[in-house]
N, C-alpha and C positions, 0 to 999 in steps of 0.2 A: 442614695439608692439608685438612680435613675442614670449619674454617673458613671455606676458599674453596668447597669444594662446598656447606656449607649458602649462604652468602651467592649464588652461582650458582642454586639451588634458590628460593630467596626473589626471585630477581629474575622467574625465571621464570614462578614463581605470580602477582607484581605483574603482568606482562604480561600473562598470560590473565586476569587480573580486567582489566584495560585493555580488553582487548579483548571480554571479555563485554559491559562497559560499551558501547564501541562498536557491538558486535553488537545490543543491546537497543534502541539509540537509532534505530538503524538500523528495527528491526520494529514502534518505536513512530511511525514517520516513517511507513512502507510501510502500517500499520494504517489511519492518518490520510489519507493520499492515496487507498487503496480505498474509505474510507468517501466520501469527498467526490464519486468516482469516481460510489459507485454511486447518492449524490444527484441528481447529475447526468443518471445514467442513468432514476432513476424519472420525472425534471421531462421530461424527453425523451420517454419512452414515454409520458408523459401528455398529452402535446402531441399524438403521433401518434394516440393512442386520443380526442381529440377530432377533428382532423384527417378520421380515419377515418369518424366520424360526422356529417361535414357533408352535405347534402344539395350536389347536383350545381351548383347559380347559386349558390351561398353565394361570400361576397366572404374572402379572406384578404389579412392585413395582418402585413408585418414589422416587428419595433421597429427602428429603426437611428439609436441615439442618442437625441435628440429627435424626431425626425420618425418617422410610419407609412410604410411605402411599401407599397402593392398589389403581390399576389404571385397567382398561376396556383399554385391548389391543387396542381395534379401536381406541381408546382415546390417546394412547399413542406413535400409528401409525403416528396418524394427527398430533400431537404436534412435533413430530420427521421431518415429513414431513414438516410445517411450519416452523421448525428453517431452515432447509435445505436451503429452498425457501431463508431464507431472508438472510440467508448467503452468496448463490449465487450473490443475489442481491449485496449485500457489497460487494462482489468482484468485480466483474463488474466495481463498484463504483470505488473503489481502484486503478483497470488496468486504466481507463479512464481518472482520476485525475494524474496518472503515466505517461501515454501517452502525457499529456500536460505538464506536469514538464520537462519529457525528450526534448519535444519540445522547451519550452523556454530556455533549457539548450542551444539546440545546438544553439540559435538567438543569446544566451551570447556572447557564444565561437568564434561564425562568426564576432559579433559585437568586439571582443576582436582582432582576427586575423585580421579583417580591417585593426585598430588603430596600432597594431604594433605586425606582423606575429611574429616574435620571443616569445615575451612574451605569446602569446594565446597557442604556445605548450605547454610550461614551464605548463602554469594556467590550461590548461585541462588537461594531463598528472598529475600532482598534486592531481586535486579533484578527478581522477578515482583510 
């Protein structure tokens, strides 16, 4: 009997190391998509913050492919300003879906240190 409970006991610990694993990979995915994110966001606000600074007949040009095509600055303001908006958004997105990775991480780790404080060092120490 005691047997079957260690080997139940052992399966259970391999799962939550499973799924730490997944949990990690998960917030190292989530880390990489915000960072990209907020590249995104500085090339954007750097656009507007020239954008901003043009004087009132200045000419604006979009890349679209190979070719420029003329743009109406107001035009090119608000299009600037929109990606901004939804970038922000995405990030948001990103930190919040992160927020809760990290959380389930540590319910792993607790759930791991429960079962056998020794090994949860080892397992967390590892995935960081």
């Amino acid at each position: 009997m005691s047997s079957a409970l260690a080997a139940a006991s052992a399966g259970a610990a391999g799962d939550a190391r499973a799924e730490l694993a997944r949990v990690t990979e998960t917030l190292q995915k989530l880390a990489a998509t915000r960072q990209q994110l907020v590249v995104q966001l500085n090339e954007n606000e750097g656009v507007k913050a020239e954008l901003d600074a043009l004087s009132a007949d200045a000419e604006v040009f979009r890349s679209v492919g190979p070719a420029l095509l003329k743009m109406d600055a107001s035009d090119a303001k608000a299009l600037v300003g929109g990606r901004i908006t939804a970038i922000k958004a995405d990030v948001q997105r990103v930190e919040e879906q992160f927020e809760e990775a990290g959380k389930r991480r540590l319910e792993v780790v607790e759930r791991l240190s429960a079962g056998a404080p020794g090994s949860a060092r080892g397992a967390a120490g590892a995935q960081q």
